[in-house]
C-alpha positions in Angstrom: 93.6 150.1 131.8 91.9 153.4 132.8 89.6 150.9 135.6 93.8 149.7 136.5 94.5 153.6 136.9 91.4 154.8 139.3 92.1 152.0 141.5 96.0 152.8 141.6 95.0 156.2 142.2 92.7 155.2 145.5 95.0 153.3 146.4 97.5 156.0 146.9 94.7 158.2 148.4 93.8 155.6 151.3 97.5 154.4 152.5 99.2 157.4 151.9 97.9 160.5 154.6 100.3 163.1 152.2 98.4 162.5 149.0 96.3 166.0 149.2 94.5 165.4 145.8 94.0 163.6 142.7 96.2 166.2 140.3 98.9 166.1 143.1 99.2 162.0 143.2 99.4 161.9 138.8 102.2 164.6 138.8 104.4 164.3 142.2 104.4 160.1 142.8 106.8 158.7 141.0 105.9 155.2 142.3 102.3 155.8 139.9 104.4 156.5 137.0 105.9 153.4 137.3 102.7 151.6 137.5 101.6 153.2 134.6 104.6 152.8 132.8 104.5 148.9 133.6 100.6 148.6 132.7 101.8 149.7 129.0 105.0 147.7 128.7 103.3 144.9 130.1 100.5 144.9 127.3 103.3 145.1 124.8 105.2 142.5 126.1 101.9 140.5 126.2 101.5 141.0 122.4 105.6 139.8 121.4 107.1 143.3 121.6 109.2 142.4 124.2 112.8 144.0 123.2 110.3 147.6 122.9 108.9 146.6 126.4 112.0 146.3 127.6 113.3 149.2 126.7 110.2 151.3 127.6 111.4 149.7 131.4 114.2 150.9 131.2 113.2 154.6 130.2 110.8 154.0 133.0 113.2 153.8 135.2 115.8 156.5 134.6 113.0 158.6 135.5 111.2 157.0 138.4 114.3 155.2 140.0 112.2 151.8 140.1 112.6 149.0 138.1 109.4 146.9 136.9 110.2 143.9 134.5 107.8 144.3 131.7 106.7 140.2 132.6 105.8 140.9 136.1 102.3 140.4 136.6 100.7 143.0 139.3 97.0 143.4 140.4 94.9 146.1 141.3 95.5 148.5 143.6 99.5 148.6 143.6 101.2 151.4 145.6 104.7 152.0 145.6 105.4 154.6 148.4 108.4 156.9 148.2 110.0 153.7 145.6 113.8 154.7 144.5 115.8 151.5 144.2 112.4 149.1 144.3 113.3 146.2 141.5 110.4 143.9 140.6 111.7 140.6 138.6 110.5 138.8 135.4 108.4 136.4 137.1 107.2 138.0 140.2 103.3 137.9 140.7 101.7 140.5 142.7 98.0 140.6 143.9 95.2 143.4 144.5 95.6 146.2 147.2 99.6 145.0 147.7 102.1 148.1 149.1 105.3 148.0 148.8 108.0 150.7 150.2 111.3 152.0 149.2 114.5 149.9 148.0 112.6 146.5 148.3 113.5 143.6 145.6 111.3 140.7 144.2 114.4 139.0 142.9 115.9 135.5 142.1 118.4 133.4 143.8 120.5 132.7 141.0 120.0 131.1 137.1 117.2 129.0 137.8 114.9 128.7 134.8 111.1 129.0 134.6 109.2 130.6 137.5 111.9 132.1 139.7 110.4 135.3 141.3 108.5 135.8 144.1 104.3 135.5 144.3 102.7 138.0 146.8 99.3 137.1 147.3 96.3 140.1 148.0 97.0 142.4 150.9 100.6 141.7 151.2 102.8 145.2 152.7 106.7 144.6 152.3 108.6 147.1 154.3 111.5 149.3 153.1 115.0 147.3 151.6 113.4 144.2 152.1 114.3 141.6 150.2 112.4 138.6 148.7 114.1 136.0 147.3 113.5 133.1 144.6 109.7 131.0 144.2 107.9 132.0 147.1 104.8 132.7 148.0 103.9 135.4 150.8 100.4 135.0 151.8 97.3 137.1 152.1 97.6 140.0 154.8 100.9 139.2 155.7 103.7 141.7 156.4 107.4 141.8 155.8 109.1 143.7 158.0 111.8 146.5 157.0 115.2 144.9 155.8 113.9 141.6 156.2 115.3 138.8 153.9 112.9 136.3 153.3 113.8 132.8 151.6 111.0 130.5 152.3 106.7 130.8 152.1 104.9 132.8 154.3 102.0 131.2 155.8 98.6 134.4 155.4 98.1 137.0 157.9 101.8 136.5 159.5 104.7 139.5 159.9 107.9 138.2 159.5 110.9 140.1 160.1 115.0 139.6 160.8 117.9 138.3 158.5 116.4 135.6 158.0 113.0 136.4 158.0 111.2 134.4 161.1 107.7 134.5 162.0 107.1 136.9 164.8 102.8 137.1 164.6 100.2 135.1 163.0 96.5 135.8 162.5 97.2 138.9 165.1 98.6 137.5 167.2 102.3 137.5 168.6 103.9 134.5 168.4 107.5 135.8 169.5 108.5 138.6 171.9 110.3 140.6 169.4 111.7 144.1 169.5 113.9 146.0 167.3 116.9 146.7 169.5 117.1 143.3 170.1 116.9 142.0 166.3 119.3 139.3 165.9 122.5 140.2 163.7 124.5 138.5 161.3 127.3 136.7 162.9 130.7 137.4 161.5 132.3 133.8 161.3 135.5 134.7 162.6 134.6 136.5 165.8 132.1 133.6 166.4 135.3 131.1 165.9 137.1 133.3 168.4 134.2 133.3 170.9 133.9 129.5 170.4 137.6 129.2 171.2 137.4 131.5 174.2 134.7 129.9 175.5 136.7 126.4 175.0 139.8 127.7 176.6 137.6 128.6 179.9 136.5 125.3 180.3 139.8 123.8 180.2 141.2 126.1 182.6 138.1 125.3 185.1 139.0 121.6 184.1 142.5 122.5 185.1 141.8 124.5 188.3 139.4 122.5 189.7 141.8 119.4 189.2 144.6 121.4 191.0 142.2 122.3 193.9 141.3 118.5 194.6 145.1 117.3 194.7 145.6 119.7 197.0 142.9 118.8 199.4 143.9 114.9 198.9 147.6 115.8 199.8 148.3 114.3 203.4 150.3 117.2 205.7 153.4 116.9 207.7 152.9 117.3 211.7 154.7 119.8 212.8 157.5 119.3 215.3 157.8 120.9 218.5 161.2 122.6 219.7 161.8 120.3 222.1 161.0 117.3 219.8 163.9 119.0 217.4 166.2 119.7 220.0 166.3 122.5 220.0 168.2 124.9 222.9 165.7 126.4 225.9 166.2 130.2 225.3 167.7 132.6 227.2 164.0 133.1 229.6 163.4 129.2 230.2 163.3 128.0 233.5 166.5 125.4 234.5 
């Protein structure tokens, strides 16, 4: 445990350039207190006391605004930076030297039974409100990306980003030209109906249009008659 603590505590030290001191990271980082908090209740529920566990959690996190299931099993090295809202599931499995940021959730995908939480393998960073979902694995080195939602594996050393998460560089390097003010949105299905059906409607009036324009150009013209050839009277300046 204390071994568990000096490492959290380095952790903090080397990924986080505010952290001025030792005394300062054990009062002011309420992402530590949560690892500690989780260290014990996870002991306890190791040894059966899991409605006390439980409770502990929960005590844990009125205080510290993150929520660790006393299950979850987490590695060395575990920094939570600036962690309200961060939820950790039963079942999730987190490696050594792993950072996760603000609002993110190791969660399920419904009532599946057995293992149903994310793994995160060593070296993993998760960005802030992402959002992992069901058993997956993330591999070594990877990173997810800031509001990312991430439904299937993650091969190592790849960051993934977008709704859903995609692939955008592995092993370093970048495998899609992607930037942030051009990160795809969720489509509303309506408007997406409406732009299909605009989209129809413009073909059928090209149909139409172009239609009209060849009918036109196939149409034979009348010759047009001369004065004389209608009978018409010579006016009043024509030669007799």
């Amino acid at each position: 445990m204390s071994s568990q603590l000096i490492r959290d505590i380095q952790a903090v030290r080397e990924r986080d350039p505010a952290a001025r001191s030792n005394l300062e990271i054990l009062l002011c980082y309420s992402g530590l207190h949560a690892i500690i908090a989780h260290r014990i209740n996870h002991w306890l529920w190791q040894k059966g006391l899991c409605l006390l566990a439980r409770w502990l959690s929960q005590v844990a996190k009125f205080f510290t605004g993150i929520e660790i299931h006393p299950g979850a099993r987490i590695g060395d090295g575990f920094f939570i930076d600036h962690g309200m809202g961060t939820v950790i599931g039963e079942t999730s499995e987190i490696g050594n030297n792993v950072s996760l940021f603000q609002g993110v959730t190791l969660g399920g995908t419904g009532k599946e039974q057995g293992k149903r939480h994310p793994t995160l393998a060593d070296d993993v960073t998760v960005g802030a409100h992402a959002q992992i979902l069901g058993s997956i694995t993330i591999g070594k080195g990877s990173v997810v990306g800031a509001g990312a939602i991430v439904l299937d594996d993650i091969p190592e050393y790849c960051t993934v980003v977008g709704q859903k998460a995609f692939v955008v560089r592995r092993e370093g390097e970048r495998v899609y030209d992607f930037r942030h003010d051009r990160a795809m949105r969720a489509e509303n299905p309506a408007i997406q109906h409406l732009l299909e059906r605009v989209q129809y409607l413009e073909q059928q009036m090209a149909t139409l249009r172009a239609q009209c324009q060849s009918r036109l150009a196939n149409q034979p013209q009348e010759p047009v008659s001369s004065p004389t050839q209608t009978g018409a009277s010579p006016g009043p300046n024509s030669e007799t």
